[in-house]
N, C-alpha and C positions, 0 to 999 in steps of 0.2 A: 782134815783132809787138805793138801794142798796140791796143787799140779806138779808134775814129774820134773816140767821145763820151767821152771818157778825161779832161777835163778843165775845169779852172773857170778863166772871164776875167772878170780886173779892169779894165774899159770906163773909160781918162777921159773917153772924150768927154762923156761927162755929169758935171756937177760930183760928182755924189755915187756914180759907175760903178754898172758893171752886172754881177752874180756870175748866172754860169749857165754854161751848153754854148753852143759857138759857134751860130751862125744856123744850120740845115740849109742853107740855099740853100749854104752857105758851107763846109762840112765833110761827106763821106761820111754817110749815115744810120745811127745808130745800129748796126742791124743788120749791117753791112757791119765789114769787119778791112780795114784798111790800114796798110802799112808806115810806119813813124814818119817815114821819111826823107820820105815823100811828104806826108803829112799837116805835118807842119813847113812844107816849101817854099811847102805851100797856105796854112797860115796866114800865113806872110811876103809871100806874094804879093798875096793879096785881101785880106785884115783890113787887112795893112800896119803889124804889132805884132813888135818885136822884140826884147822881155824877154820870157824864158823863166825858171819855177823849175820844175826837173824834179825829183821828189821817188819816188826809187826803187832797188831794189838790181839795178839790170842795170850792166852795166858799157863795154858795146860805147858806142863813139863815132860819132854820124852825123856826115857832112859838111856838112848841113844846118846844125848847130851856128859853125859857126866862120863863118856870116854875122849869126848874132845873139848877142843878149849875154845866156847863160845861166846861172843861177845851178844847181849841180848837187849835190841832197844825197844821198849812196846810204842807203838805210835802206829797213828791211822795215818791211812793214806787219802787225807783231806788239805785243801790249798792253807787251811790256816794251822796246820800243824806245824811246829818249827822243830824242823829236820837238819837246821844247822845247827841248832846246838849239841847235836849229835856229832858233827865233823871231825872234830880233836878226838876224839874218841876212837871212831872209829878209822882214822887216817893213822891213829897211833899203833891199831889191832893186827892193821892192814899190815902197814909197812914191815915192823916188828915180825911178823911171820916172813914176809917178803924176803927178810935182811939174813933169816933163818934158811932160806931157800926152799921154803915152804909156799904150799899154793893155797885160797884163801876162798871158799863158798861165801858168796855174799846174795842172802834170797830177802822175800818177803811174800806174798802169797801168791803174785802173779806174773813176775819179775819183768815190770812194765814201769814201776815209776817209782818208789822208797829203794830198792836196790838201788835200781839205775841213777839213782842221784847220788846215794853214799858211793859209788862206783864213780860217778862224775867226780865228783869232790874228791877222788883219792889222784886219779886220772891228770885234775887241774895240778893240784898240789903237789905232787911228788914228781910229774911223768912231763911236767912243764905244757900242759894243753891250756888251751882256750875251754871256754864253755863250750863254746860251738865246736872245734873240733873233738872235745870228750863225745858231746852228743852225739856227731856225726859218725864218730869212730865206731862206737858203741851200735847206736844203729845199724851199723853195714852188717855187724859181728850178730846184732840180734835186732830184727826189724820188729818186734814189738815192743821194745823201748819206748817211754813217751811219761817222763815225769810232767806230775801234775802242774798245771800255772804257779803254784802257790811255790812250790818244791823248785821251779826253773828262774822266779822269782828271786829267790834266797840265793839259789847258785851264783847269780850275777851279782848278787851284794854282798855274799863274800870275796865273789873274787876280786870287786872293786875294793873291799874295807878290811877284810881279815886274814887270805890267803897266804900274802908275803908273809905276815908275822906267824902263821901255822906254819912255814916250811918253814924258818927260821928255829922257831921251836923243837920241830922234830928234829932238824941238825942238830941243835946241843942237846938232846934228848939221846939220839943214838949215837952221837959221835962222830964229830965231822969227816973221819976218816970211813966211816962204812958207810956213811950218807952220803958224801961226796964222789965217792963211787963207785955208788948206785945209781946214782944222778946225770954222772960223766956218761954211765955208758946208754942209761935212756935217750940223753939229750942226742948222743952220736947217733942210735939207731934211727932217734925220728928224724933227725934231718937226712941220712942216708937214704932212709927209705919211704920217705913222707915228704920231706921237705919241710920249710918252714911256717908251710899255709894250709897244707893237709893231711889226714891223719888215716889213710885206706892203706892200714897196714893190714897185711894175711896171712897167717901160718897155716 
């Protein structure tokens, strides 16, 4: 069982997506527990998004799964788990669907802190954020955000030691010509509409 609101999506419909909880009209209300297998079928149904990164230590298999294309990391959501060497991974999953014009469910079972970091980490790297303004942004979009110490940790020593060389990668990876922009037009909208120091963007 996991909660309905269990999760952050990455929207391409909009050049520069959109990080929050699905739409209510669109997913059980918060309040309410539904089975993962049903909530899946729903998102594939009406959203119509078929990247998945499911970030958690349960192990069972939906059948829901084998219609879309999941990325699947098992990890606890404790301070000493390391959640970055998850990143290239899933910053690869991400974009890759991103680049597709595809929108991207990224949960874990309370979408409070192993989302919201793979979320961070994609946010920094691709979308040109700060730490703080990935968090900040994220926050606004979904105020129960709150990766763990251990998780907010790691965020900051990548972005000090591994970051650049990840987005680097990912250019020759996809090609500097579809990374580039993709890139151009993120950087354009958050300075239009952010600026250079904040990130309370809204759709």
């Amino acid at each position: 069982m996991v909660t309905s609101d269990s999760s952050l999506v990455i929207d391409a419909t909009s050049p520069y997506g959109r990080v929050g909880p699905p739409p209510p009209t669109q997913i059980p209300p918060p309040s309410s527990r539904s089975h993962a297998l049903f909530s899946l079928s729903r998102f594939r149904s009406r959203l119509g998004k078929k990247y998945i990164v499911s970030v958690h230590d349960l192990t069972a298999h939906h059948p829901a799964h084998d219609q879309l294309k999941v990325l699947k990391i098992q990890l606890s959501d404790c301070s000493s788990a390391d959640i970055s060497a998850h990143f290239a991974a899933t910053n690869q999953f991400i974009h890759g669907a991103r680049l597709k014009h595809a929108a991207v469910l990224v949960h874990c079972l309370a979408g409070v802190s192993r989302s919201a970091t793979v979320v961070a980490a994609y946010l920094m790297t691709l979308c040109d954020m700060s730490f703080f303004n990935a968090l900040t942004f994220m926050s606004r979009k979904r105020p129960v955000v709150n990766p763990n110490f251990g998780f907010r940790m790691q965020l900051c020593t990548y972005a000090d030691r591994n970051m650049m060389a990840e987005r680097q990668r990912l250019r020759e990876l996809f090609g500097p010509p579809a990374f580039d922009a993709q890139w151009a037009i993120d950087r354009a909208i958050t300075r239009s509409k952010v600026g250079r120091s904040s990130c309370a963007v809204v759709w």
